[in-house]
N, C-alpha and C positions, 0 to 999 in steps of 0.2 A: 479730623481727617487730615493727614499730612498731604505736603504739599507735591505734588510729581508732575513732571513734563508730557505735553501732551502731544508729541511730535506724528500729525500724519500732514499727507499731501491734501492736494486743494480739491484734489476728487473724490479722495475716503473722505475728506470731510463733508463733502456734498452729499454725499450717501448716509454717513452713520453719528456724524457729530456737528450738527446744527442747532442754533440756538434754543432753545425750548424745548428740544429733544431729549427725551431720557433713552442710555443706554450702560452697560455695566464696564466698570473702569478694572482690569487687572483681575478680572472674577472675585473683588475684593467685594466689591460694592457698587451699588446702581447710582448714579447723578444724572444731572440734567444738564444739557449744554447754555452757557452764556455766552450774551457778545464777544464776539474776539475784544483783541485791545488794541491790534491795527490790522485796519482793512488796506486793499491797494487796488482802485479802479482799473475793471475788467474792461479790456478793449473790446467793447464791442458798444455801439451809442443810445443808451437811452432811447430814442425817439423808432429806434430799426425795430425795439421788440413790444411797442406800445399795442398794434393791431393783437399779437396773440398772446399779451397780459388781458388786454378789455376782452377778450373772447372767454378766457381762462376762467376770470374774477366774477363776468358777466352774470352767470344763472346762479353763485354765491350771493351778489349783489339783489338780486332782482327776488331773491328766497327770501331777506330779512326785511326790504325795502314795499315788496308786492308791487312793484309799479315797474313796467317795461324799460329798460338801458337806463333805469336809477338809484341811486345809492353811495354811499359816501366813498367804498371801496374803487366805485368806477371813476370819481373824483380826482380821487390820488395818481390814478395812471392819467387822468385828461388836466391833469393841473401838473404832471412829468416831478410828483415829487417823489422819486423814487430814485435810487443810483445801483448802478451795478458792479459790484465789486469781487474780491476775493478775499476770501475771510485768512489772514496771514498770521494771527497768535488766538488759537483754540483757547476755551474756557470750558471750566464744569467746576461745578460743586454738588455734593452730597446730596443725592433724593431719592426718597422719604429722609426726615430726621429723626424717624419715629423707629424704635426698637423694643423686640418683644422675647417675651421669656416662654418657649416652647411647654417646661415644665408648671410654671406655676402659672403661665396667663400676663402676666407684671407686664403691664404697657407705660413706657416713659415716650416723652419727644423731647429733643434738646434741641442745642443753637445749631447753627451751622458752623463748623468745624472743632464742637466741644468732641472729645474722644469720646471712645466705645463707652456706654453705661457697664455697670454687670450689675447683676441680680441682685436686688436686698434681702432677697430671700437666700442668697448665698448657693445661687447653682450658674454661677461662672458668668464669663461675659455671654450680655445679652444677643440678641443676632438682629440690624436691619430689616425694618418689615417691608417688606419690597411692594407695599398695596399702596394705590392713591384715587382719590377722585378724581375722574373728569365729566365731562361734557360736552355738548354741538358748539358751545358758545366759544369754547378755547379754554376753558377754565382744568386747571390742573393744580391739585391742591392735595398734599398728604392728609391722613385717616387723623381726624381728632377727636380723641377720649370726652365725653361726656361728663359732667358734674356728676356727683350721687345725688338723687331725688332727697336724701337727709338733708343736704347739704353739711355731711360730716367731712369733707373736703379731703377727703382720703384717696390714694390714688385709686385709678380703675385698671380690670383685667379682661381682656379681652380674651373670651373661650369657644372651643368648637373650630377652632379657624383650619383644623385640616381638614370639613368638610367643603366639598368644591360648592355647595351652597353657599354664598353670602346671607341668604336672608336668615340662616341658622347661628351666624352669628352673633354673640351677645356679649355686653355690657356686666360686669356687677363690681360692686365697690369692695375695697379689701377689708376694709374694718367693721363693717356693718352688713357685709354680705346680701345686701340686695341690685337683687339684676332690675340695670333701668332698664326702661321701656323706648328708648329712644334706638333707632335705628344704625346701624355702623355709616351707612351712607344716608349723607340727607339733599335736603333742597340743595340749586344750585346756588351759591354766595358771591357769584361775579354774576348773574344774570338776572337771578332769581325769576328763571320763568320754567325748571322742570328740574325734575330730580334727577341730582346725579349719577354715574355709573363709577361702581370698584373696579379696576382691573390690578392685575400685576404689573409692573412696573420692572425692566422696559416690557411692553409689547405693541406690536405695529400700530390696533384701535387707539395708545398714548399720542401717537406721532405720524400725520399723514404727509408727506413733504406735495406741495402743488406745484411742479415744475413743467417748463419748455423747455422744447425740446430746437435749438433754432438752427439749420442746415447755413453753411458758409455765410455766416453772416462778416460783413467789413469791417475793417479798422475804423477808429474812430478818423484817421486821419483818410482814409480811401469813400469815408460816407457821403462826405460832401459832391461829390459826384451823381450817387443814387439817392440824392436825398430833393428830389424836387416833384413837382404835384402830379407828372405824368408815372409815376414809377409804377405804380397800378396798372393804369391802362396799357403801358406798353408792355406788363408780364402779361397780360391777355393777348395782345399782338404777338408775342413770342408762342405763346400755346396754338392759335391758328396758324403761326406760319410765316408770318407776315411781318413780323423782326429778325434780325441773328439772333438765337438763343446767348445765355448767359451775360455776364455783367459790360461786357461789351457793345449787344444791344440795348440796352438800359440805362446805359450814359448816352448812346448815340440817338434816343429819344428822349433825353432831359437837355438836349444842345439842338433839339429841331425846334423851329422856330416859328408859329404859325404865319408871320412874313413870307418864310423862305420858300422857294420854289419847291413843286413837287417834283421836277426834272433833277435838281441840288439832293433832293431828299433820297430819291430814286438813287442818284448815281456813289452817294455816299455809301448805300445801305450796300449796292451792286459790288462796289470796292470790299466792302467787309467778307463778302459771302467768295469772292474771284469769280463774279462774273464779268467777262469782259466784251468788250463789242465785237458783234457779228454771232455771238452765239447768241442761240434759240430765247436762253429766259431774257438775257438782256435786250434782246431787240423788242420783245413782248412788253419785260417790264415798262422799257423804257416811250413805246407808243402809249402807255395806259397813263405813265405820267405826267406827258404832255397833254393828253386830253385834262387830264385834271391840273393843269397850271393854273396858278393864282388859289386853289382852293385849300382846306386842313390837308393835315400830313395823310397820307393815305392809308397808312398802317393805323390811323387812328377812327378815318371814317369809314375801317373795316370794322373797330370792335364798337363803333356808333350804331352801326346797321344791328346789330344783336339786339337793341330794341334797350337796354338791360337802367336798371336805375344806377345813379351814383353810388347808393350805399351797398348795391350789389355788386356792381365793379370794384369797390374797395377791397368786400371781402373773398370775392373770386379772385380777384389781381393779387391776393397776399397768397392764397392756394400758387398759383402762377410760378409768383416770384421765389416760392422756396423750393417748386419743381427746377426751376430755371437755373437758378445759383448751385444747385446739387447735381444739375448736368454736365455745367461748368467746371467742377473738381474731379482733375486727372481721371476723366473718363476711360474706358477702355472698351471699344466695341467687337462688335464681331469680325467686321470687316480688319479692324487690329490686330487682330487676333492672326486671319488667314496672314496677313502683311508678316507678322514678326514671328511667323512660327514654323518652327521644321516640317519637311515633306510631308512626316506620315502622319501628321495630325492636320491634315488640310480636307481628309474625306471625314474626319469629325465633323470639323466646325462648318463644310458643306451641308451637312445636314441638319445644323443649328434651324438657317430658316423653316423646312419642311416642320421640325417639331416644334417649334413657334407658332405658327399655322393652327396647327393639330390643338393647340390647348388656348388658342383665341387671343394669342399674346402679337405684339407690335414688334416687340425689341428686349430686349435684356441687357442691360450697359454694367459694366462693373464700376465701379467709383470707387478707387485704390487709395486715394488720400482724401478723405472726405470730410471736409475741415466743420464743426460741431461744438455746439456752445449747449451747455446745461445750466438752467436757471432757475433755484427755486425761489419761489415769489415767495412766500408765505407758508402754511401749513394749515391744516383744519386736524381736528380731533372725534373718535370714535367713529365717523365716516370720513371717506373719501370725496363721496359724493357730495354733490350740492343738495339736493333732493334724496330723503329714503323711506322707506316704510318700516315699521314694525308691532309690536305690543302695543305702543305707546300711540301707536296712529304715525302720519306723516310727519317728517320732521325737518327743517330746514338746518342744513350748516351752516358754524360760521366760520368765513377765511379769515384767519388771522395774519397780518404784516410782521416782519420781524421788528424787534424793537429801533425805534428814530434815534436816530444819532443827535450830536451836538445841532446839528445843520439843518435837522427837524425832518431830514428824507429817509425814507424807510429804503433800508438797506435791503437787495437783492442777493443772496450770493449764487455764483456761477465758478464756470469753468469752462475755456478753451481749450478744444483738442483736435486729435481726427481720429478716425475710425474708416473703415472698409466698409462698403455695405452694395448691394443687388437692385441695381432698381429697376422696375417688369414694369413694361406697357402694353395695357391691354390693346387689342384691336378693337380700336370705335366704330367703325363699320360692324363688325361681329355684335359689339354690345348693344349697338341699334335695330339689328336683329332677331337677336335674342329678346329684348323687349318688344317687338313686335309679333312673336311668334310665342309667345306667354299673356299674351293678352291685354298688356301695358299701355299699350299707344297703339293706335293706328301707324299702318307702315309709311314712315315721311318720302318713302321713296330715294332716301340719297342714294348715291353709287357710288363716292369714294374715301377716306380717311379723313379728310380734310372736311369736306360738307359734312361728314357725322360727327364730329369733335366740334363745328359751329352750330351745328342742331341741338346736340347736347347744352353745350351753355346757352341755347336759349330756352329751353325748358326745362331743365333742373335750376334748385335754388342751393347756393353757395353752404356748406355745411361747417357751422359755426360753433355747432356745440357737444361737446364730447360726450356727455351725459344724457341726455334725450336722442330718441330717434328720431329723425325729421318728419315733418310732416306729406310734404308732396310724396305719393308715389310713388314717382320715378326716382325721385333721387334717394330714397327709401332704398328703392331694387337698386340702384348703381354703386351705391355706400355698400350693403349687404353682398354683395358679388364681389366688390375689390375686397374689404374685408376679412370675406370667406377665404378668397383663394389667398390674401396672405398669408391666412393662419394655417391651411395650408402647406403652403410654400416654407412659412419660417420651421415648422416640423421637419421637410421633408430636407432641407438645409442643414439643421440642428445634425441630423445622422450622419454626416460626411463633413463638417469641418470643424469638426474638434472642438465645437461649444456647446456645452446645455442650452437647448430652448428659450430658456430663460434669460440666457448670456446675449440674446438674438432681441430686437427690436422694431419695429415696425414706425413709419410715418407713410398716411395714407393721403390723398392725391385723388378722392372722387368724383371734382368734376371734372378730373383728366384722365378717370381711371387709370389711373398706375397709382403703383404702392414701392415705398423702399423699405428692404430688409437690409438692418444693421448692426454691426455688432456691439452692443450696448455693455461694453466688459468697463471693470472699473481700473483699469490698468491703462498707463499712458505711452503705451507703445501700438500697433496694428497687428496683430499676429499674421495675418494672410492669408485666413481657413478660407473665407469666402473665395480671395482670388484662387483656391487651386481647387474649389468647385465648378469655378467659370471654365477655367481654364482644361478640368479634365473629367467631371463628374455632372455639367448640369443635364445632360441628355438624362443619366437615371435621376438624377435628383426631381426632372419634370414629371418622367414616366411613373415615378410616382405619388403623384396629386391625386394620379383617379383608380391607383392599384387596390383599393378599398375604399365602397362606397357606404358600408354598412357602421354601425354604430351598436355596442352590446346592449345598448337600452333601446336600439328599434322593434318595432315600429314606434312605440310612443312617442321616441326623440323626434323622431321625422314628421307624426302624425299631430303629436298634444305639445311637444318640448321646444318649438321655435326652429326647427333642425338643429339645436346645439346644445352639449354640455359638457360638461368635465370631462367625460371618455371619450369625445371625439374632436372639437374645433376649439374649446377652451385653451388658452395659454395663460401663465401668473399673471400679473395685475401689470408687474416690472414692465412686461415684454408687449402689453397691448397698450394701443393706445385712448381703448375706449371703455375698459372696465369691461370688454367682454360681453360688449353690446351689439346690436343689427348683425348676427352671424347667422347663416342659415345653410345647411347642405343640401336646404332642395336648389338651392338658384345654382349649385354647380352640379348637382346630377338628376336633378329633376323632379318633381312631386313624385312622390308614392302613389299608386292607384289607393282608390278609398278601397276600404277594409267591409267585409261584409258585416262582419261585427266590433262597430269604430271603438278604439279605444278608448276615446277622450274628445270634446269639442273640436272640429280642428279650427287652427286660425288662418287657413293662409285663405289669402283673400282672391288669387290665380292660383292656376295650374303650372306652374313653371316648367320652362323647356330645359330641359339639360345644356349648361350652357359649353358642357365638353362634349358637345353631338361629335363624337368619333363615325 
């Protein structure tokens, strides 16, 4: 294989040429990627992306291990030997080394970088067999030829191979012409605990990248700041209310002081916000602070009262904190909107709130520079998943690290950028009623946004795992509903700004219900499709969410199918963030009346209310 330059940027390589990765070089030939030969640390810190690596690696970990939060994978993120880089001189070499002769069968494998064989049978150079082993375990290994049962040590031909069957594949020796008995694919030889799978070579089942996704994450040098033990708790503070959102508030609770006055505490947070004395909140706040002199910071002994454990403040405060830091990047609201825009488009954006309203939504913010780090941790092979089923029975993955450098830390690579992207808040009031009017919960009685967003985090449980659907519930229905109406929303987006579906991204937000749709393009510039949706198209782009409520595989989809499949709420693997899990079209337009003659078991365990009651 001669030797050619492998020049892309640090985003196509995040995508298409990552270590381990097979893909085809110049339609010459297929390879597999190797370590670069210099990496250059990604500014963003270690310790910021630790929570949604142990979430990520988590049910991997806990698949090979059988034992709850253990296993060696969850090790390496709690022992921080891991670094995050950017892979700056790409590699690849030749994969398979194994080449086959269409005409006569003649299978060779040679070294890595010996040239093309050709035929000894003399029908020209031979061609790349583009087939390899793999398996769950990570194991990736080209096809190897079999001894002759003579042992006349002759080479072997492999025949039949244009049938899309493998198991019709075979073995036979050229000299002595018998077909062994031994199989093209065998046991695994790095695991040795199942037999292996043929595929072609590239194709996706070779190479599954396990990446975060991490919204404005800080400089290594701006971390030191958000980097102290309240930073949790305080992104719960900012979700009730009861901090300045974004990274402002969450320095100004890593610098409060359980010493300091609650009156100190009060008048700092007052400054942030311009409230000044004599008006309404500041005089309120500032009587509720002096009652509370000498006591915790208040903002803190609000997210105390939620009753909640530490380990569930961790993991709800990291939901929080990536709402919180993506609200903070160059927002754009509606109110901005009437402020900086000509006359005749002021009775538009008037009517923004009323259709907000109308489809159970808070708010709608544009986020025009919305600064964005991609991270792949590692990769698994033949699934995605942690957990799957098939032929073979259950089967657990395994996560594989990329290879350890000198310095024994397994390398991350990433990439910082921005992109554009929508981010929709539901009305917690609405979704508290919706749950109460579907038969979920008894009605808790709140009456405003604020008491339903603190009713919520105390009976929902923080949603941690991509792969499984949760357990409780409610937080079942609330995952299912934000969701739904992303996938939704990223379709009904996709048609007015100039990107495939697929080009469109989602990060979901359920114990805050809201979800962000982004634009997930591998280019490093912003195109602006979203802002000139906000800007001139979201009224149709909402009205139609619920323009069709039908599905061409209903009634079964709605009755036997979970409410979701291919033809209706599914999007590519790229664009969701959960493999196309908890989606349901009854929670946004309602149960189907039962069928006189059911088609199928149903599952749904209520009758759900339409949660677009127009």
């Amino acid at each position: 294989m001669s030797i050619e330059e492998l020049n892309r940027t640090n985003i196509q390589a995040l995508y298409r040429y990552m270590p381990g990765q097979p893909f085809n070089w110049s339609s010459k030939v297929s390879v597999v990627g190797r370590s670069p030969r210099h990496t250059s640390p990604l500014d963003i810190p270690e310790a910021w992306v630790a929570p949604q690596l142990r979430r990520l690696i988590r049910p991997f970990a806990e698949g090979v291990s059988r034992q709850p939060g253990v296993g060696p994978e969850l090790e390496i993120i709690d022992r921080g030997q891991y670094a995050l880089v950017k892979a700056e001189d790409l590699q690849a070499s030749r994969f398979p080394n194994t080449f086959h002769c269409a005409a006569c069968g003649h299978f060779r494998t040679v070294r890595v970088g010996e040239r093309i064989p050709n035929c000894p049978h003399d029908h020209g150079q031979m061609r790349q067999f583009p087939w390899a082993e793999i398996h769950e375990c990570g194991h990736l290994k080209q096809i190897t030829a079999p001894r002759c049962a003579n042992n006349c040590r002759a080479s072997m031909a492999l025949f039949n191979t244009e049938s899309f069957s493998i198991s019709r594949w075979y073995w036979q020796c050229e000299r002595c012409r018998t077909r062994s008995t031994q199989p093209v694919v065998n046991w695994c030889t790095t695991c040795r605990t199942g037999r292996a799978n043929a595929t072609r070579i590239p194709q996706s089942s070779a190479y599954y990248p396990q990446q975060i996704t991490v919204l404005n994450p800080p400089t290594r040098d701006a971390y030191a700041s958000l980097a102290h033990d309240r930073v949790h708790l305080a992104a719960v503070a900012q979700s009730l209310g009861v901090l300045p959102p974004g990274a402002d508030g969450l320095r100004m609770a890593g610098g409060t002081r359980d010493s300091e006055g609650a009156v100190a505490q009060f008048q700092k947070m007052a400054a942030v916000l311009g409230w000044q004395p004599g008006d309404e909140m500041y005089e309120r706040g500032l009587a509720d602070a002096r009652a509370k002199e000498g006591t915790a910071p208040a903002w803190a002994e609000q997210v105390d009262a939620l009753g909640l454990d530490p380990e569930s403040v961790d993991a709800l405060g990291d939901e929080c904190l990536q709402l919180s830091l993506a609200r903070g990047a160059a927002a754009l609201t509606i109110d901005d909107l009437r402020t900086e825009s000509a006359d005749e488009l002021h009775p538009t954006y008037a009517a923004y709130p009323a259709l907000f309203e109308r489809y159970g939504l808070r708010d709608v913010t544009l986020l025009r520079q919305l600064p964005i780090a991609y991270i792949d941790a590692g990769y698994t092979r033949v699934s995605p998943k942690a957990h799957s089923s098939g032929p073979r029975g259950d089967v657990n993955t395994r996560f594989r690290f990329f290879e350890a450098g000198r310095d024994r830390r397994f390398p991350m690579y990433g990439v910082r950028t921005e992109t554009e992207g929508l981010l929709f808040s539901l009305n917690q009031l609405r979704v508290v009623e919706w749950l109460a009017e579907s038969g979920v919960v008894d009605d808790p009685g709140v009456t405003t946004v604020e008491d339903a967003q603190r009713w919520l985090f105390t009976v929902t449980e923080p949603v941690t795992d991509i792969f499984n659907a949760p357990e409780s519930r409610i937080t079942k229905a609330i995952l299912g509903l934000v969701h739904s109406m992303a996938h939704r929303t990223m379709k009904a987006l996709a048609t007015r700004c100039g990107l495939n579906v697929d080009s469109l991204a989602e990060y979901l937000f359920p114990a805050n219900s809201a979800f962000l749709i982004y634009a997930n393009t591998r280019s490093e510039f912003i195109l602006g499709g979203l802002e000139h949706v906000y800007r001139y198209d979201l009224a149709d782009a909402l009205s139609e969410l619920d323009a069709e409520s039908r599905c061409v595989f209903d009634p079964p989809c709605r009755h036997s199918f979970g409410g979701a499949c291919a033809a209706c709420l599914y999007v590519s693997e790229v664009a969701c963030a959960r493999f196309n899990t908890v989606l349901d079209r009854n929670l946004l337009f309602g149960s189907l009346p039962a069928t006189v003659e059911p088609v199928g078991q149903t599952n749904q365990e209520v009758t759900w209310r339409p949660y677009w009651n127009h």
